[in-house]
C-alpha positions in Angstrom: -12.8 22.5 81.9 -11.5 19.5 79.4 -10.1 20.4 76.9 -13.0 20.9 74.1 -15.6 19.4 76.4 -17.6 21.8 74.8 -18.1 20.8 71.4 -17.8 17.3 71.9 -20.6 17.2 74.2 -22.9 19.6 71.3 -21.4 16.7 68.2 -21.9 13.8 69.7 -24.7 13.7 72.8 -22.2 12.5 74.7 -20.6 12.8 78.8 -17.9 13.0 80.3 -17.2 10.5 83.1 -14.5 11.4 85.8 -14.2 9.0 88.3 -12.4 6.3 86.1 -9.3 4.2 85.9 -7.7 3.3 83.4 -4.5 1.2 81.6 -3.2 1.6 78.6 -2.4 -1.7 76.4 -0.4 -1.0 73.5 -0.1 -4.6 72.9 -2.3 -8.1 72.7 0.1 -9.8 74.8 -1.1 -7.2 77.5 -4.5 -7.2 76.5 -4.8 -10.8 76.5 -3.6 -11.2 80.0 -6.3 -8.9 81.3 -8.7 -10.4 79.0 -8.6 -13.9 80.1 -8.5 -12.8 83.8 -11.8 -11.0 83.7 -13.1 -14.2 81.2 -12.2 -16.6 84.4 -13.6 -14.6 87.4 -17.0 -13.2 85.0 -19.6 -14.3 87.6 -22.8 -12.6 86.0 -22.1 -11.1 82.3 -20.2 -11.6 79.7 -20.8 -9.2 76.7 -18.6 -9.2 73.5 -18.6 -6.8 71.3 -16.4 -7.7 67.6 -15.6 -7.5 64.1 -14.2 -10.9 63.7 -13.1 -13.9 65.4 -10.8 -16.9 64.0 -10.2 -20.2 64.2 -7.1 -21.0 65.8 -5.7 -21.8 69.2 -6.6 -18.5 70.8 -10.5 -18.7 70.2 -10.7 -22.1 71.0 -9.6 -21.1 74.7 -11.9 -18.6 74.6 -14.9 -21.0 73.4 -14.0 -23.6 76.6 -13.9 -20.2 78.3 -17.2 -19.3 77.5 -18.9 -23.1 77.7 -18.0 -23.1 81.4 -18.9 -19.9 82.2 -22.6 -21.2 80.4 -22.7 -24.3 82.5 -22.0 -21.7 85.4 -25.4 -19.5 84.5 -23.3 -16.6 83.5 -25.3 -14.7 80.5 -23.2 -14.5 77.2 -23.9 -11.9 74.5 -21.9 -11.1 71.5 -22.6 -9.1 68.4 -20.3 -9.5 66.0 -19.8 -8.9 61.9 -21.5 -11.8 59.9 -19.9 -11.7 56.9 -16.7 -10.8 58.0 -16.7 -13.9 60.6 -17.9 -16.4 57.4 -14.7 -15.6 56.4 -13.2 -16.6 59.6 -14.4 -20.2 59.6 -16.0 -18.9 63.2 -19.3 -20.3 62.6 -19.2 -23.7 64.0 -17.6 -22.1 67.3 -20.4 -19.6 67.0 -23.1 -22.0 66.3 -22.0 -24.6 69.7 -21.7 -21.2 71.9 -25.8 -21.1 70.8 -26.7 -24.1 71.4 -25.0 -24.3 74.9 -27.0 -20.8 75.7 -24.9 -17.8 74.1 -27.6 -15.0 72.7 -25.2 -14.2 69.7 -26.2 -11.6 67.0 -24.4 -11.8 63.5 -24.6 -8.0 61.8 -25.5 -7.6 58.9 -26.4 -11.0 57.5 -25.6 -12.7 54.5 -28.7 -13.6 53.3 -30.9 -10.9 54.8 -32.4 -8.3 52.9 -32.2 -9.6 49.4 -36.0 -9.8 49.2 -38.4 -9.0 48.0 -37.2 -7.2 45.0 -38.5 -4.1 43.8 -41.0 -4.6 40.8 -40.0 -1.5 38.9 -36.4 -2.0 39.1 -35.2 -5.3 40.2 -31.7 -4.9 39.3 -30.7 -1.4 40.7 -32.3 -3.5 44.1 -29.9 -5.9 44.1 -26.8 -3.8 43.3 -28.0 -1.0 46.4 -28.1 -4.2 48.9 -24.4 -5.6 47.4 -23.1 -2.3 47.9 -24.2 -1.9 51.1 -23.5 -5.2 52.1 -20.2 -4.9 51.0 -19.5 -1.6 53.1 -22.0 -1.6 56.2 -19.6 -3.3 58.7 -19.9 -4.1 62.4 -16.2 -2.8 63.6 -16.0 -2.3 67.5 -14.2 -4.2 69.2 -15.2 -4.3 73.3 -15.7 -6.8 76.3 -17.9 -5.8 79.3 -17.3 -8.5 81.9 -20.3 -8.1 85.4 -21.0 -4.6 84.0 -18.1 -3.0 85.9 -15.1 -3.9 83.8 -14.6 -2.9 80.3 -11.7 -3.8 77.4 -11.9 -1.6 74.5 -10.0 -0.9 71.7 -9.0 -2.0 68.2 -7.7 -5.8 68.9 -10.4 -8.5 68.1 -10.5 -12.3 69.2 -7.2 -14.4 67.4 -3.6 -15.3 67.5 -2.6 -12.3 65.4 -3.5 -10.1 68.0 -3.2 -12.5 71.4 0.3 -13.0 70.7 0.8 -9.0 69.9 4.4 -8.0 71.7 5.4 -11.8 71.7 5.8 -13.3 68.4 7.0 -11.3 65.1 4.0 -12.2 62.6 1.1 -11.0 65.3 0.0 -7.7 64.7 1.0 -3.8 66.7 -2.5 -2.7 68.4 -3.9 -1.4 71.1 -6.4 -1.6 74.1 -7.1 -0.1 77.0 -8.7 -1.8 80.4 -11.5 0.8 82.0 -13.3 0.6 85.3 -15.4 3.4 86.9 -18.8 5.3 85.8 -17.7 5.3 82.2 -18.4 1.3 82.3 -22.5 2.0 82.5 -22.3 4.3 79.7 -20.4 1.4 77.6 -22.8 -1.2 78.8 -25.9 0.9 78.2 -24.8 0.9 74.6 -23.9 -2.5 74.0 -27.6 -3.5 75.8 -29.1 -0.5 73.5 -27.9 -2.3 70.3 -28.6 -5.9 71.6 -32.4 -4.6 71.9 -32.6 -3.0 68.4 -30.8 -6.4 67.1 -33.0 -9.0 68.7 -36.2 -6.4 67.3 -34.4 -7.3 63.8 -33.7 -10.8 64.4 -37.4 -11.1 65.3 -38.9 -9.0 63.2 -42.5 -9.7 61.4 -43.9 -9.7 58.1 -45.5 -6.4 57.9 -42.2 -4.6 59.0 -39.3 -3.4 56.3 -37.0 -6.5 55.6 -34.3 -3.9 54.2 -32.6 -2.7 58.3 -32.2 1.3 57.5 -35.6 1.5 56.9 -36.4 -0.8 59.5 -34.2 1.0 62.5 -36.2 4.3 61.0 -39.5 2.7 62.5 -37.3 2.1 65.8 -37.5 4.2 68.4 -33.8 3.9 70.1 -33.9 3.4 74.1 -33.0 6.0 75.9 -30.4 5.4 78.5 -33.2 5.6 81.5 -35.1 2.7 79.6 -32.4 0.4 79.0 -31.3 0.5 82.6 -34.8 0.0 83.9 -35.3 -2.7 80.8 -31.8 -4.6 82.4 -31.5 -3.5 86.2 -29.5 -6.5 86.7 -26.7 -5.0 85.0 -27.0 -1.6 86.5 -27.2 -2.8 90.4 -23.4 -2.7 91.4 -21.8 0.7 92.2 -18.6 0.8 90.1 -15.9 0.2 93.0 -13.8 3.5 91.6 -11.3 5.8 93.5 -10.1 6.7 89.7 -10.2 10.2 88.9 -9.3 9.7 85.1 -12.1 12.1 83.1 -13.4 9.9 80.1 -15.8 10.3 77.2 -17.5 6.9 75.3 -18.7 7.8 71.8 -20.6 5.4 69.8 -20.5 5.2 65.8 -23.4 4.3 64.2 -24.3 5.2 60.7 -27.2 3.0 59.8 -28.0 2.2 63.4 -28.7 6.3 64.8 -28.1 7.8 61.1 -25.5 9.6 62.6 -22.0 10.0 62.5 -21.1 10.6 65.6 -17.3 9.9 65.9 -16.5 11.5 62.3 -17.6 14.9 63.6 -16.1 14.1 67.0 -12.4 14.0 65.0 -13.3 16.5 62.6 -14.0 19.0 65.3 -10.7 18.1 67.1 -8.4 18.0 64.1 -9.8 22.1 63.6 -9.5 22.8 66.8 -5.4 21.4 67.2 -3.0 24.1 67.9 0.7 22.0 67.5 0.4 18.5 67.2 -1.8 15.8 65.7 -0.9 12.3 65.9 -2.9 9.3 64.4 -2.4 5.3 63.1 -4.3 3.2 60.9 -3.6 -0.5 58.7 -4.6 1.7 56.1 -4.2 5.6 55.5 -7.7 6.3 53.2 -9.0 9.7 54.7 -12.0 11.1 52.7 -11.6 14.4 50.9 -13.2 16.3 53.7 -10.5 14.8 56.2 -8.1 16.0 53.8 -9.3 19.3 53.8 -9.2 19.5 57.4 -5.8 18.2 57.9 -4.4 20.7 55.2 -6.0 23.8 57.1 -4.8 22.5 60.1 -0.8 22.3 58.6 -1.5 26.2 57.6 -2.1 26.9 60.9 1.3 25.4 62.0 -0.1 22.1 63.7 2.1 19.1 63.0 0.0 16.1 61.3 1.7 13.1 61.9 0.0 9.4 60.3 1.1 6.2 60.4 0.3 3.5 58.4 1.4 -0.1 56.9 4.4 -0.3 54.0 4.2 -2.8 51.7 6.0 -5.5 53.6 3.7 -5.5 56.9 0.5 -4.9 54.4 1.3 -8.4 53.4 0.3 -10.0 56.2 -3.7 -8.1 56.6 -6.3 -10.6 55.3 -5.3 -12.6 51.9 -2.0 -10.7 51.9 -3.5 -7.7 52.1 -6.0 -8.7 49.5 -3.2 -9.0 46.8 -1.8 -6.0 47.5 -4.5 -3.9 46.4 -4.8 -2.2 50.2 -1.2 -0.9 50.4 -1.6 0.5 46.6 -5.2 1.7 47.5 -3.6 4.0 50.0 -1.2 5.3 48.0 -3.8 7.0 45.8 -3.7 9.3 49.0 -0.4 10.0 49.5 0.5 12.8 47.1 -1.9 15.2 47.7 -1.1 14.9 51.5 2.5 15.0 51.8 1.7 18.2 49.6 -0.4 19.6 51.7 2.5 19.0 54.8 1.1 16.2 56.7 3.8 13.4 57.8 3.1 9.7 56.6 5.5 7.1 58.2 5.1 3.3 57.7 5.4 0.4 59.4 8.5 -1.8 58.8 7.8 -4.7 60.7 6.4 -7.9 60.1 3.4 -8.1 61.5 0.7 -5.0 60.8 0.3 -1.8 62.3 -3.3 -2.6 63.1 -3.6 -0.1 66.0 -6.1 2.9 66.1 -4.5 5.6 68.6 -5.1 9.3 68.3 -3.7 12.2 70.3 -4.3 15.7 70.1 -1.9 18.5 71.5 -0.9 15.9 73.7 -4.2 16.8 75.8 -6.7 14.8 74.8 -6.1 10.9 73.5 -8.2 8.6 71.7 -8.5 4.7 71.3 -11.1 2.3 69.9 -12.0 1.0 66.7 -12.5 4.1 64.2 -10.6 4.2 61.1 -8.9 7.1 58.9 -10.8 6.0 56.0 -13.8 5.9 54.3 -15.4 2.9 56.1 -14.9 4.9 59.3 -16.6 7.9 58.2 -19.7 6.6 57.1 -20.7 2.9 57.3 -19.1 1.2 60.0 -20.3 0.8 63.5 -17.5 1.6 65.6 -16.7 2.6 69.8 -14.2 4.9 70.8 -13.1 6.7 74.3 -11.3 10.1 75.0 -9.5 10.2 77.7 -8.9 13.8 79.1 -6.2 13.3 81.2 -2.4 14.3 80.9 -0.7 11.1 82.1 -2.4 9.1 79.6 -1.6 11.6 76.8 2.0 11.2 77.9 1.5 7.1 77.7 -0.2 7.3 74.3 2.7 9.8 73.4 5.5 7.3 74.4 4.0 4.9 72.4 3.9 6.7 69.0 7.4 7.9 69.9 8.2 3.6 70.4 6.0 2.7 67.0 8.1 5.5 65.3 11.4 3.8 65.8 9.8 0.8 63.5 8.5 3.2 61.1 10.0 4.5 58.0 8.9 8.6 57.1 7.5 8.5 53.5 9.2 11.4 51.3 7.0 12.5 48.3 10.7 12.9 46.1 11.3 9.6 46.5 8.1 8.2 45.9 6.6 9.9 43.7 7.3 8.4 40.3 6.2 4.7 42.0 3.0 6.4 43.1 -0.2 5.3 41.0 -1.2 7.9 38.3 -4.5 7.7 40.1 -5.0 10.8 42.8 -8.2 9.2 45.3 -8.7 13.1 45.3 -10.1 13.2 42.0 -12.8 10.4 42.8 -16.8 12.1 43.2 -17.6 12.7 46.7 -19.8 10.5 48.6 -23.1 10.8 49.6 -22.9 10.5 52.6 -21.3 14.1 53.4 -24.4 14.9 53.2 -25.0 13.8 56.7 -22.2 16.2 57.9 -22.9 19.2 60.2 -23.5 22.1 57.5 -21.1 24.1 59.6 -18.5 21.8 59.3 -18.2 21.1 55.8 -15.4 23.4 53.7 -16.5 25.3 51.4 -14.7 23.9 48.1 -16.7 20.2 49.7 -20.1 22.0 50.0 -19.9 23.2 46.3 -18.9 19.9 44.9 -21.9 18.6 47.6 -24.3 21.5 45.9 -23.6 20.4 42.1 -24.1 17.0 42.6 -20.8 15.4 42.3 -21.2 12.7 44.9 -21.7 8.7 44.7 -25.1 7.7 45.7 -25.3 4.4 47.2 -28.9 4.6 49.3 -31.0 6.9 46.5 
């Protein structure tokens, strides 16, 4: 049996898939190459999944890409994050992709939901929609290309990540290419949300204009329904002799009001028995990670992080928004290096930007989830775990390669430059409360029971 098959498949209604392939991509220069292959020989569906996309050389090949493959009759789909991709100057590109045919849905718009304003307390409205806007992100990061091939993993659409592995300022992240049965799982989610989206997009008068309510009027597809709903994409046996066992879990906290990858990690950090190992831009686990990664150091098992220093946090978006990300995760780091867990960071130029996570060197994890708070609750986010020993050994090597660029952060020699600030001592958020009872620690649940939490949605 894989290892904790088990209580994956209870947390997060989720299969595994075993007849797969599948590479690993630990750069952008590697994921690029496959990328634009699949782009040039798509000859049904393209469907795009991602946070952001720029403007610069790199989407402006993949705009031609996408106008011939238009002209050609090949469908194009994307969802991506709206606010995030104003930012981007992306919106012209995204705008002529429409217009030439491309069904594109923007998450979480700008302007939506502002009105109409409650009459009793108009002002605690508007700040519960800016809070919301501000955290409710659209974060995977996918490709499904004829529904049979699948990218996946935490690099999104832009020279910072195309030229990954080539040029010094791009960014360290990973991918990994998938064919096989776990490619209808994938593309039965992405079709699932592009449903629930285009019910929002379209929605009428009498329905909520405010989308958590809304999706709570929604009754989700059920895998059976979306592949009867979209046969076409479903017709093609996957053309497999891969024996790789894989799991897809989808994220999605105001989508499913679940969190399906948080307890997914959660339940595999308490279950590790020597090693965990895991990267992020930015170390911010909530309190209950915290909790779990210090029970899991008492037992012995090895925690191992790592994370951007302040030289590579320099070049995340508007230099790592003046410094306040680096010095946001620093507010973390005493109470973990207390509690034993190994924080290294990245010395490089570019950012550590990649998402990998490996457990007893068993069972390995890539996608788009975060070790912060974002993660946790609000973001929409895909992940695989791969249940295979090869590919531990690959993600292994690759920690063991990122480690070489990495610096180990000691708490004595740190300590008097860390922020008087402890993140530790910060309320809880409400949104534990949406944590398997089971799984919550006791010194979280009384904090939970008392009250001491943020309330964003009540």
């Amino acid at each position: 049996m894989p290892y904790y098959q088990d209580k994956l498949d209870l947390l997060t209604s989720s299969k595994i898939c075993t007849n797969n392939t599948i590479k690993f991509l630990p750069s952008g220069g590697e994921s690029y190459k496959i990328r634009w292959k699949l782009l040039e020989n798509a000859k049904q569906s393209i469907h795009i999944a991602t946070f952001s996309m720029m403007k610069d050389g790199t989407t402006e090949k993949l705009e031609k890409l996408l106008l011939d493959k238009l002209e050609q009759g090949v469908e194009v789909c994307i969802i991506l994050d709206e606010i995030v991709n104003r930012s981007t100057f992306a919106s012209p590109m995204l705008k002529r992709l429409a217009k030439a045919g491309a069904k594109i849905h923007a998450y979480n718009g700008l302007l939506e939901e502002w009105l109409p304003l409650s009459s009793k307390k108009p002002f605690k409205h508007l700040m519960r929609i800016l809070k919301l806007k501000m955290k409710r992100h659209y974060h995977e990061k996918y490709m499904i290309v004829d529904g049979v091939e699948v990218i996946l993993g935490g690099i999104n659409w832009g020279d910072k990540y195309a030229y990954g592995g080539i040029k010094d300022f791009a960014w360290r992240d990973t991918d990994v290419y998938l064919k096989g049965s776990i490619v209808t799982d994938i593309q039965t989610q992405f079709l699932r949300d592009f449903t629930r989206y285009k019910a929002w997009d379209n929605r009428s008068s009498s329905q909520p204009n405010f989308y958590p309510d809304f999706v709570k009027e929604q009754s989700a597809l059920s895998d059976k329904q979306v592949q009867e709903k979209y046969p076409q994409h479903f017709s093609e046996s996957p053309d497999t002799k891969g024996d790789v066992a894989v799991r897809y879990v989808a994220h999605k906290p105001y989508d499913d009001n679940e969190l399906a990858l948080t307890h997914a990690f959660l339940s595999l950090i308490e279950n590790a028995q020597e090693s965990i190992y895991w990267g992020c831009h930015g170390i911010r686990p909530p309190k209950i990670y915290a909790e779990y990664f210090a029970r899991a150091v008492k037992r012995g098992v090895k925690v191992h992080l790592i994370t951007n220093s302040v030289k590579s946090s320099r070049s995340l978006m508007v230099k790592g928004l003046m410094g306040w990300m680096y010095k946001e995760c620093t507010k973390f780091y005493r109470r973990l290096l207390n509690d034993g867990v190994h924080i290294y960071e990245w010395q490089k130029e570019g950012a550590f930007h990649s998402k990998n996570f490996l457990v007893d060197e068993k069972v390995a994890s890539i996608g788009s989830y975060n070790i912060a708070s974002g993660s946790t609750y609000h973001h929409s986010e895909s992940n695989i775990f791969v249940y295979d020993d090869d590919f531990a050994q690959q993600v292994k090597q690759q920690f063991n390669d990122d480690f070489q660029y990495c610096k180990e952060v000691k708490l004595a020699e740190i300590e008097s430059k860390l922020p008087e600030q402890n993140a530790y001592d910060r309320p809880l958020h409400e949104r534990d409360l949406m944590i398997r009872k089971d799984m919550i620690p006791e010194a979280i649940q009384k904090e939970l029971d008392k009250g001491n939490y943020k309330r964003i949605l009540t």
